[in-house]
C-alpha positions in Angstrom: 0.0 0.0 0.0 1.5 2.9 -0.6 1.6 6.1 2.1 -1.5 8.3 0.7 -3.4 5.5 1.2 -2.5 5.0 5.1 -4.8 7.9 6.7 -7.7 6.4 4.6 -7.6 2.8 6.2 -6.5 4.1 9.4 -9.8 6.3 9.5 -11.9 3.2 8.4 -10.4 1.1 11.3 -10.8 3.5 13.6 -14.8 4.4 12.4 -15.3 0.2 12.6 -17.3 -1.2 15.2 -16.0 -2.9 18.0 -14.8 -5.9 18.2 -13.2 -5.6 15.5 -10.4 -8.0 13.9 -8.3 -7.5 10.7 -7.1 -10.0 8.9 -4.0 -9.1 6.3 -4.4 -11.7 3.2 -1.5 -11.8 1.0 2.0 -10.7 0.5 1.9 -7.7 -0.2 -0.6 -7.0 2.8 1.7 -9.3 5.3 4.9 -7.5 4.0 4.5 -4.6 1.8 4.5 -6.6 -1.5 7.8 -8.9 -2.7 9.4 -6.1 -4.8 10.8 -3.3 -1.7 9.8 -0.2 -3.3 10.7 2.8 -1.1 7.2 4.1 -2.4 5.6 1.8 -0.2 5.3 0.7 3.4 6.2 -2.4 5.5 2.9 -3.7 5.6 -0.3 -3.6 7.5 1.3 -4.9 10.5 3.0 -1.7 11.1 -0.3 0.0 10.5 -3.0 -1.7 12.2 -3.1 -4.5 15.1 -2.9 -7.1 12.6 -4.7 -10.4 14.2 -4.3 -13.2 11.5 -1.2 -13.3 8.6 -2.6 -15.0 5.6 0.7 -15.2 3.3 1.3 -16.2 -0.2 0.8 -14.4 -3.5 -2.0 -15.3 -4.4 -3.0 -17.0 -0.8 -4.3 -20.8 -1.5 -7.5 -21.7 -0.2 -6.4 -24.3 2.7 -4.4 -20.6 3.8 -7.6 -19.0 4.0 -9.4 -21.2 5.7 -6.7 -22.1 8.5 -6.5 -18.2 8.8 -10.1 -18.0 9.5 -10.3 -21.3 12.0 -7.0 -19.5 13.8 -9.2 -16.3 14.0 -12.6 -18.1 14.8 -10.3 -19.6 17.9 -8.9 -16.5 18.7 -12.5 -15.0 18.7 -13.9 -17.7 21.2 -10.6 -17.5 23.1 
């Protein structure tokens, strides 16, 4: 994501209802993409409490769906 775009989804976090969760699905969510640009930033982890990674580009299915049972535990926690 690059930094105009950081005021916008911090805004939308913040305006969310609570409890909220976010999830970052992907690489370039996780890390800030595979390429390193100085145009863009680390990732939403540096952004937002981040409470699932979901990695790979694009993320398989059985990634998504163990993010979402790792959330769903977290949840019930």
């Amino acid at each position: 994501m690059t930094p105009r775009r950081v005021p916008i989804i911090e805004r939308v976090f913040a305006e969310m209802a609570t409890p909220s969760w976010v999830v970052a699905y992907g690489n370039c969510a996780c890390s800030g993409g595979t390429y390193g640009k100085d145009s863009r930033d680390s990732g939403l982890g540096e952004i937002l409490p981040v409470d699932i990674f979901i990695p790979g580009c694009p993320p398989r299915s059985e990634a998504l769906v163990d993010g979402l049972a790792k959330l769903k535990r977290r949840i019930r926690g």
